[in-house]
C-alpha positions as CSV (number, residue, x, y, z in Angstrom):
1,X,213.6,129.2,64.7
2,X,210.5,131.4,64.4
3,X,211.7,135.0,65.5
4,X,208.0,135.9,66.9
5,X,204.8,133.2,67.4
6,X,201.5,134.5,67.4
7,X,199.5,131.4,70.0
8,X,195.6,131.9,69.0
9,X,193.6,129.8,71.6
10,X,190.4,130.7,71.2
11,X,187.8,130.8,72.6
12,X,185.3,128.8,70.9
13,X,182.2,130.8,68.8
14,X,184.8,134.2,68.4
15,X,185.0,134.6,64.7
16,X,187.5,131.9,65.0
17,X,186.3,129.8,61.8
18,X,186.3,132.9,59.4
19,X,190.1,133.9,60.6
20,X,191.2,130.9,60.4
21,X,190.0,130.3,56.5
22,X,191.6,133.4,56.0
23,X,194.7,132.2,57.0
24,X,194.9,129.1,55.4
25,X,193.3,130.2,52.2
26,X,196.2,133.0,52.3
27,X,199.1,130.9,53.4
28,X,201.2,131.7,50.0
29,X,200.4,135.2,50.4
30,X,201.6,135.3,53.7
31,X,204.5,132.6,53.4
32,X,205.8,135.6,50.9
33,X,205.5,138.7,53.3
34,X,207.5,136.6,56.0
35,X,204.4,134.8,57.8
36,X,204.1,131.3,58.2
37,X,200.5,129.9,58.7
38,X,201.7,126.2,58.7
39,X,199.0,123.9,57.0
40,X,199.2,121.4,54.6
41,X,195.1,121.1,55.2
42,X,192.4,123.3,56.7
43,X,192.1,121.1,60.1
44,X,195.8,120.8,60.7
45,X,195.8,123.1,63.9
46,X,192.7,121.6,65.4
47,X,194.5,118.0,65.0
48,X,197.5,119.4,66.5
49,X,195.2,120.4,69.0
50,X,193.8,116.9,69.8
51,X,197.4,115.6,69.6
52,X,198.4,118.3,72.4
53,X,195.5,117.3,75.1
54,X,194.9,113.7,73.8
55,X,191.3,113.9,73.4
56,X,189.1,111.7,71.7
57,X,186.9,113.5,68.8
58,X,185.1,110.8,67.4
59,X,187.9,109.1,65.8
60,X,189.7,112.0,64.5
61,X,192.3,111.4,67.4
62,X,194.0,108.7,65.2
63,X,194.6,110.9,62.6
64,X,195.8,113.4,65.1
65,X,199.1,111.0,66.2
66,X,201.9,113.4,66.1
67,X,200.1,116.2,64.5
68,X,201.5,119.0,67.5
69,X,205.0,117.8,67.0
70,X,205.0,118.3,63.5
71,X,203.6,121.6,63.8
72,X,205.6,122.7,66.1
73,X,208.6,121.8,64.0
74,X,207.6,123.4,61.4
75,X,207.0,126.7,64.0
76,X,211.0,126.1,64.9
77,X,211.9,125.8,61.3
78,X,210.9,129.3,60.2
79,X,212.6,132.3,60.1
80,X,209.9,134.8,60.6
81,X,206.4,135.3,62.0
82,X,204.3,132.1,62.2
83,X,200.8,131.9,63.4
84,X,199.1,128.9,65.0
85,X,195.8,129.0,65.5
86,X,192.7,126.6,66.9
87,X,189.7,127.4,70.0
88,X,190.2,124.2,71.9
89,X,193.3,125.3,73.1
90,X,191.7,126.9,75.4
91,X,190.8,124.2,77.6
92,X,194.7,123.3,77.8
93,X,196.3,122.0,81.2
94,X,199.1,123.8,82.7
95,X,201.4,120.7,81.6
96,X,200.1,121.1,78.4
97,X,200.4,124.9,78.0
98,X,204.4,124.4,79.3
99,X,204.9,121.5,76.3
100,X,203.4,123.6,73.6
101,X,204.8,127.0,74.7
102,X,208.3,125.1,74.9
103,X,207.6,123.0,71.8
104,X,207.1,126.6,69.7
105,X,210.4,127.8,71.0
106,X,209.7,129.7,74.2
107,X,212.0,130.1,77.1
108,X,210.5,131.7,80.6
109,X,213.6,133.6,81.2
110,X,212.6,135.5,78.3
111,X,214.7,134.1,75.5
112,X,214.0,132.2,73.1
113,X,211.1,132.7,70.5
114,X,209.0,136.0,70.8
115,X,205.7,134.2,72.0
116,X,202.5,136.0,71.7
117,X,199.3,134.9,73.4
118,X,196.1,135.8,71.1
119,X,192.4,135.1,73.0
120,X,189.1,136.1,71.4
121,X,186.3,136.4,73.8
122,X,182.1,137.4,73.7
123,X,179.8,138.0,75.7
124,X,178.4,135.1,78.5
125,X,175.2,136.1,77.2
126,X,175.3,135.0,73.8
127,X,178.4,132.1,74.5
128,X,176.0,130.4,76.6
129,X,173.5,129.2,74.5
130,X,176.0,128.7,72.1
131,X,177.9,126.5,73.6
132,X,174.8,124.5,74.1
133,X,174.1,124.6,70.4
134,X,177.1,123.6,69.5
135,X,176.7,120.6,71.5
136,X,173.7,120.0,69.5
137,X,175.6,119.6,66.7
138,X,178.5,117.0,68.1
139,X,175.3,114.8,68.6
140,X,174.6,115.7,72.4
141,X,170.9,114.4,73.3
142,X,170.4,116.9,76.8
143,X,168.0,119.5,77.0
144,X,168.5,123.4,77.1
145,X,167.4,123.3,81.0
146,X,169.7,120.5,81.6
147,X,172.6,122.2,79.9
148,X,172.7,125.3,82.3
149,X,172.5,123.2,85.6
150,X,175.5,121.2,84.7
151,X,177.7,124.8,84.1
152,X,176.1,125.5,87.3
153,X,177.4,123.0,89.0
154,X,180.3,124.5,91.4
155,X,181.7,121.4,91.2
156,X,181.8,121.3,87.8
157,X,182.2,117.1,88.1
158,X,180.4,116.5,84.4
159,X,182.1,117.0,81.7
160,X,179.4,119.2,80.0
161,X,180.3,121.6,82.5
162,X,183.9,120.8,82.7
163,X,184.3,121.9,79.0
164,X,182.1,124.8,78.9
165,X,184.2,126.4,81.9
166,X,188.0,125.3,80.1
167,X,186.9,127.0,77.4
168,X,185.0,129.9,78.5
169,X,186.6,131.0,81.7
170,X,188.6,134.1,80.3
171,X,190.5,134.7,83.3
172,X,191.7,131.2,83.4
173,X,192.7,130.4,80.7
174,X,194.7,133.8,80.4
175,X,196.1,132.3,83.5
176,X,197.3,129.1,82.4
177,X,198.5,130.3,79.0
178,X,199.8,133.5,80.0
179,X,201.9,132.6,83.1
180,X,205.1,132.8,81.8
181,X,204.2,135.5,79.5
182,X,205.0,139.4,80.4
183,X,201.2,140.9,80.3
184,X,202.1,142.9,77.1
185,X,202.5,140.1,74.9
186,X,199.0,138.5,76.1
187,X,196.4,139.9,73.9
188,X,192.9,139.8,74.6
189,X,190.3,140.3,71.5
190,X,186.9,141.2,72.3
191,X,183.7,140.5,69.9
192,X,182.3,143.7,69.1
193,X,178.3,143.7,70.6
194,X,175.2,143.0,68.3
195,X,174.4,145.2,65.9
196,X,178.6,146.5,65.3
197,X,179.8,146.7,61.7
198,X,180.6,143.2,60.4
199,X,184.4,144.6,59.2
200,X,185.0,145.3,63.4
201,X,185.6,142.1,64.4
202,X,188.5,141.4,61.5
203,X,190.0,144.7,61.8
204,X,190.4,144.0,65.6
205,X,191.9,140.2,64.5
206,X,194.3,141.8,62.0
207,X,195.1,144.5,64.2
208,X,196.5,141.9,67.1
209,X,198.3,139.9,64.6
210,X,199.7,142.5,63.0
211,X,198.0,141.4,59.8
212,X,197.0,145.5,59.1
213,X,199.8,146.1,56.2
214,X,199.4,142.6,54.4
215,X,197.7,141.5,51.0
216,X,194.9,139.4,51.6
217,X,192.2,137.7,50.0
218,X,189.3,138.2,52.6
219,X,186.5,136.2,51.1
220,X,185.7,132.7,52.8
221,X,183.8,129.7,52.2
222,X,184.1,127.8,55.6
223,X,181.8,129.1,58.6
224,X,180.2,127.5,61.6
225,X,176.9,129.3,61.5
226,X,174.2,129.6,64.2
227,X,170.6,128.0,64.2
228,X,167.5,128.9,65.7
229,X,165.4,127.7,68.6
230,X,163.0,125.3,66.3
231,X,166.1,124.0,64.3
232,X,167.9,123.0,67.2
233,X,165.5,121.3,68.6
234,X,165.1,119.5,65.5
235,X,168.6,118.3,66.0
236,X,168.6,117.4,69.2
237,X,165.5,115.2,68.5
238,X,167.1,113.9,65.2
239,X,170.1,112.8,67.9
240,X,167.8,111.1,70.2
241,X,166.3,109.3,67.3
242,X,169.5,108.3,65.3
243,X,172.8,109.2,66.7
244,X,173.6,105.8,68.0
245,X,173.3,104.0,64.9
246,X,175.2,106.6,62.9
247,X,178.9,106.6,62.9
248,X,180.7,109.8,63.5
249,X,182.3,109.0,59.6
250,X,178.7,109.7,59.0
251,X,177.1,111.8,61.3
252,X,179.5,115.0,60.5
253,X,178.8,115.2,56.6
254,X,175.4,114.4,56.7
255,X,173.5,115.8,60.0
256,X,176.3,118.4,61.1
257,X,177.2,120.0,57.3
258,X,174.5,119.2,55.2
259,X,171.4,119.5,57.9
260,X,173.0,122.1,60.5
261,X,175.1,124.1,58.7
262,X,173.9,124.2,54.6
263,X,170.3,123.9,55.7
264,X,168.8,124.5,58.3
265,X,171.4,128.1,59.6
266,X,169.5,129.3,56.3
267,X,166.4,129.8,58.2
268,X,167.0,132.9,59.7
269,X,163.1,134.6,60.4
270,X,162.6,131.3,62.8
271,X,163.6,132.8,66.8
272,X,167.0,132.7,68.1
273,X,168.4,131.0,70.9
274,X,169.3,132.6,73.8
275,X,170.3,133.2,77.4
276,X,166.7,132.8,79.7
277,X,166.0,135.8,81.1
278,X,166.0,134.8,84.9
279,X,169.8,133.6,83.9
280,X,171.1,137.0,83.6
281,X,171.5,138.2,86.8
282,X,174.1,135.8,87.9
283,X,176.0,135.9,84.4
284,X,176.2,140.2,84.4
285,X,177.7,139.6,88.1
286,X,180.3,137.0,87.0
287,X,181.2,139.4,84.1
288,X,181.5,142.3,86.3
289,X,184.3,139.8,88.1
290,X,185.9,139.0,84.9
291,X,185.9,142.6,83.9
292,X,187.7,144.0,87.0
293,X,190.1,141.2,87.2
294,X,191.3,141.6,83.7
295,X,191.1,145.0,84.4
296,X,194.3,144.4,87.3
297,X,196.2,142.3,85.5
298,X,197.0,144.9,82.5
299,X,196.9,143.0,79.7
300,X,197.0,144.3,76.3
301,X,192.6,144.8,75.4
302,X,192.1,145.2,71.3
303,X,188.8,146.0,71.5
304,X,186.7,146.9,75.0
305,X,186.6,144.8,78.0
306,X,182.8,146.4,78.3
307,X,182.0,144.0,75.1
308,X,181.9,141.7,78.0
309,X,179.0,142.9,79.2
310,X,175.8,141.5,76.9
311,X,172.4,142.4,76.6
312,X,169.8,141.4,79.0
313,X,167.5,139.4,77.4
314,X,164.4,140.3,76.4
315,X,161.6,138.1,78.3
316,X,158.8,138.7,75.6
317,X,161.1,137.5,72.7
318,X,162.2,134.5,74.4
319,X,161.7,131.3,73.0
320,X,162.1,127.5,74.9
321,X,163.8,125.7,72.8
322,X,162.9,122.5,74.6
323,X,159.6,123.8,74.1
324,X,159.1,124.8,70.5
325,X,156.7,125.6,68.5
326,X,155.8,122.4,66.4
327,X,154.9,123.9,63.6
328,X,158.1,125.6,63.1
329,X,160.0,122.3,64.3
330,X,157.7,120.5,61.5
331,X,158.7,123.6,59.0
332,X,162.4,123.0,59.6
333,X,162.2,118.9,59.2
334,X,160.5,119.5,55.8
335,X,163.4,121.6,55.1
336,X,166.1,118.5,56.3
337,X,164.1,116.1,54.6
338,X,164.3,117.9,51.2
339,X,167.6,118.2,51.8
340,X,168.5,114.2,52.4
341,X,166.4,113.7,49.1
342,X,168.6,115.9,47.0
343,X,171.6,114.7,48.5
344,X,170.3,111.0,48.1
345,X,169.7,111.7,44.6
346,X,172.9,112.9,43.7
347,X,174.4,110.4,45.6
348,X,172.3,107.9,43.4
349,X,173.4,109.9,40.2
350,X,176.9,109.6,40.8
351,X,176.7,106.1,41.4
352,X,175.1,105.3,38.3
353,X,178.2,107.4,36.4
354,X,180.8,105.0,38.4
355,X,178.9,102.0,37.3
356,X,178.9,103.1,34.1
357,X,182.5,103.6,34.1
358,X,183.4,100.6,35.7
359,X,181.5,98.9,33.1
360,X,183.8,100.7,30.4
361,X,187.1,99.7,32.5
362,X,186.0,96.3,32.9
363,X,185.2,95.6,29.3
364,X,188.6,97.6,28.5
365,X,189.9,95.4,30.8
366,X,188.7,92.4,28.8
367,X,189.6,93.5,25.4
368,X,193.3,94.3,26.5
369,X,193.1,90.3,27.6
370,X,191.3,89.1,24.5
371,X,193.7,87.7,22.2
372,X,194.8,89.4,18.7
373,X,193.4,86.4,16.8
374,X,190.1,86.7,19.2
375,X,189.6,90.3,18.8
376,X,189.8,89.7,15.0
377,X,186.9,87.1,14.8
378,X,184.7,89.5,17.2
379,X,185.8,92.5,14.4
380,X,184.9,90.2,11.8
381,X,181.4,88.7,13.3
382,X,180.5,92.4,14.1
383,X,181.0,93.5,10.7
384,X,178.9,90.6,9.3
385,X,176.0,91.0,11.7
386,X,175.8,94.5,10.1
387,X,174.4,93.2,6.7
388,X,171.5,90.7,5.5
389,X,174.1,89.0,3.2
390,X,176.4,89.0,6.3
391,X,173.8,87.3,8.5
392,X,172.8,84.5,6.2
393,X,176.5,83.6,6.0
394,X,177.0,83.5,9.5
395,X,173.8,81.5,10.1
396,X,175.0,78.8,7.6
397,X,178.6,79.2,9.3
398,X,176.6,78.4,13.0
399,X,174.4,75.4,11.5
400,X,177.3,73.9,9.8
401,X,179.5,74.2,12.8
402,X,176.9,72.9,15.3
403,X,176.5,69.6,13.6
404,X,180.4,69.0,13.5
405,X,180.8,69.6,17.3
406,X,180.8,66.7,19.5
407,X,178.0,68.2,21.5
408,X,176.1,67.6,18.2
């Protein structure tokens, strides 16, 4: 049994796509220095997620059967540190929490597996819009306005809201995760404000998981990058327009990788979204809440609980995003549609190579059929064909043999 689990559950839009390709691109490095990151493929904690909370991800949930059970056994199996890592459980039930925390190994009499409780947080101000963003880009139709009455909603009765609040709710979900914890092994991460060195935010990550003294490779690949106001609005609208008839097998490579995040997060001198100014004075006072209320309940802070506390927003750089400006929305779909053209056409090109190889098997495929004595006349005919001489014989050879056949 793991001697000491490190429990990341998010929150959502922390960093937590960079840390976790740093993990699983190091797992050997880390599997040799006593830490076990256990992932056979990139998206194996995030399917152990679904597993846990049996939600529906557009289809992904059948590939998630199992998934937190086979994790967790391979938590239990080593002798060490492991590390399990994904954002969405955050919005965990208190069942839930109990099976996972009991699945890993932990005991609430205090024996058992060493469990520590990781949660990176940010600022309302900028998790706000996006939150809304990222629902954008799992194909959600609703407009900005829209989006902040349903988290308003004190009822919280549509799921929109539901979510946003399992998710972002720091004290909550501290609660649920952390109740069997002592307060010194629940760790609470803060995103470093605007404008911080970009090196803060992984220092305070390696710092909680005690990754300081360890060999690794910090260069990643993966990312979930933001957009602007025009190129979410593009998105949204490309939603409207196509969603339903695109299957979610299709809607993730093509409008959420190749449009949202290889394309159009490039266009960074377009306005970014943000919180609407006449928003922030009920978000600074819910912070406030959060801030004194962690505050009591003395957990372990890597970081600065006053990271909580975002930047009004400015009114003159604020732009509508379900009001954009058409010209940049126009700008950005040139962009997209240059992009579906180069994709199209290497699609097209790699088509024609697999036809062409096909071709080759199938005519492989033929010859390994053909018998000896059949492949020795085609030899023979081909060799002929190649000469004048050769030709004339084989045209006498065709005449004389047509007028023996019986069709003759």
């Amino acid at each position: 049994m793991s001697e000491r689990v490190l429990l990341h559950v998010g929150t959502p839009k922390t960093g937590t796509s960079y840390l976790q390709d740093v993990l699983f691109q190091n797992r050997s490095r880390l599997l040799k220095q006593g830490v076990s990151y256990p992932a056979e493929r990139f998206d194996d904690h995030f399917l152990a997620a679904l597993d846990l909370m049996r939600l529906r991800w557009g289809g992904l949930e059948r590939e998630a059967v199992g998934a937190w059970d086979r994790l967790a056994q391979q938590v239990r199996d080593h002798d060490g540190t492991s590390i399990v890592s994904h954002e969405i459980l955050a919005t965990a039930s208190r069942q839930q929490v109990e099976r996972a925390l009991s699945s890993l190994g932990h005991q609430p009499d205090g024996g058992g597996a060493e469990i520590h409780l990781i949660v990176s947080v940010r600022d309302l101000v900028r998790q706000i819009p996006a939150e809304w963003q990222e629902n954008v880009k799992h194909r959600a139709t609703f407009r900005y306005d829209r989006f902040l009455e349903l988290i308003r909603d004190p009822d919280r009765g549509h799921r929109v809201g539901a979510w946003f609040w399992g998710v972002q709710e720091i004290p909550d979900i501290l609660a649920r995760w952390g109740a069997t914890l002592p307060p010194e092994r629940v760790h609470i991460v803060t995103v470093p404000r605007p404008g911080g060195p970009r090196e803060l935010l992984w220092q305070r990550f390696s710092a909680a998981f005690g990754l300081d003294d360890l060999d690794l490779e910090l260069a990643t690949e993966r990312a979930n990058p933001s957009l602007g106001v025009p190129e979410s609005a593009l998105v949204r609208r490309i939603n409207r327009a196509a969603s339903r008839d695109l299957p979610p097998v299709h809607y993730r490579p093509l409008v959420r990788e190749l449009l949202a995040h290889q394309t159009l997060s490039k266009r960074t001198d377009s306005p970014r979204l943000s919180l609407p100014p006449d928003q922030y004075p009920w978000v600074a006072e819910l912070t406030e809440e959060w801030i004194a209320e962690l505050t009591e309940r003395g957990y372990d802070v890597v970081g600065d609980l006053a990271d909580l506390r975002g930047e009004p927003p400015s009114g003159e750089r604020w732009s509508d995003p379900d009001r954009p400006s058409e010209a940049q929305v126009s700008q950005a779909a040139l962009d997209a549609i240059r992009a579906l053209l180069l994709e199209a056409g290497a699609r097209e090109a790699e088509a024609d190579r697999l036809r062409v190889k096909l071709e080759d098997a199938r005519r492989e495929l033929v010859r390994a059929r053909t018998p000896r004595l059949m492949r020795s006349m085609e030899w023979t005919v081909q060799r002929l064909e190649g000469s004048e001489q050769g030709r004339r014989a084989l045209g006498v050879y065709r005449r004389a043999r047509g007028r023996s056949s019986f069709s003759a």
